[in-house]
C-alpha positions in Angstrom: 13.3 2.5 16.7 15.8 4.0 18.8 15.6 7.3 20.4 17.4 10.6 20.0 18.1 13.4 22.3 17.6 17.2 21.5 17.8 20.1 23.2 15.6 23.4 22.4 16.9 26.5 24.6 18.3 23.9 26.9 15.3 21.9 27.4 15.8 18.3 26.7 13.5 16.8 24.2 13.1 13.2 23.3 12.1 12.2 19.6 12.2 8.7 17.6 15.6 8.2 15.4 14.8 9.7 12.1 12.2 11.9 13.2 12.9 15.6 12.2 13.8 19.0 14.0 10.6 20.5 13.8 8.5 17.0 14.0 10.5 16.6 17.9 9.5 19.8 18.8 5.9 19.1 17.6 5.8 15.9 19.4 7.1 17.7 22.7 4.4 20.6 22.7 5.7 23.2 20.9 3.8 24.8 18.2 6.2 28.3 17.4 10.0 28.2 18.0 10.6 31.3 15.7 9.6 35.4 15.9 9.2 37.2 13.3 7.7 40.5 12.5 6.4 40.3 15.7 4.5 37.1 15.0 5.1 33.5 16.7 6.0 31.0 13.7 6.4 27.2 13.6 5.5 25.1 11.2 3.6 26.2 8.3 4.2 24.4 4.7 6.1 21.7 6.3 8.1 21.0 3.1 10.7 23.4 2.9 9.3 25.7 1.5 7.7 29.1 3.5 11.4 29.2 6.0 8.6 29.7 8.7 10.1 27.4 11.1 13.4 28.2 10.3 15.5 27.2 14.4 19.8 27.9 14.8 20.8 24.0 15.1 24.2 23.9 16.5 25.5 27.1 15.9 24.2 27.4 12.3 21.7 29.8 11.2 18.7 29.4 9.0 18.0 25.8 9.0 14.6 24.5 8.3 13.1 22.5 11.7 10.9 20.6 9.2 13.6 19.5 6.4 16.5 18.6 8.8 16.7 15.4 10.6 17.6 15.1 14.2 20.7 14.0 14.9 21.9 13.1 19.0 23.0 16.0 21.1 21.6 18.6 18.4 21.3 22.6 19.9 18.5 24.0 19.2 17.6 27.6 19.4 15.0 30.0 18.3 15.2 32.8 16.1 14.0 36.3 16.6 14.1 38.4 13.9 12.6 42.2 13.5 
């Protein structure tokens, strides 16, 4: 399998090709990516469902760490909401 290349607040993760947003960041020691309410959040469901590890990939809002598949050179970022 080859490998892919992400970066999370401009830290460089390494993940398998095919592997997903929030699986990378799982893999690379992060368990919460996400604030809200005042609470850390990361995975929860892990199906799509809850939007608890919802991460801005490239630019774009609201996308689901666990439903979207890495692709090389992807920017991640975490959320903070009120």
């Amino acid at each position: 399998m080859s490998t892919v290349h992400i970066t999370f607040d401009g830290e460089r993760l390494s993940g398998r090709e095919g592997q997903s947003i929030g699986g990378i960041l799982l893999a690379n020691g992060h368990r919460t990516w996400r604030t809200a309410a005042g609470s850390e959040r990361g995975i929860f469901c892990g199906i799509g469902i809850c939007q608890d590890c919802v991460v801005t990939v490239n630019g774009v809002e609201g996308v689901r760490a666990c439903q979207r598949t890495a692709c090389e050179g992807d920017a991640v970022e975490r959320e903070e909401r009120a």
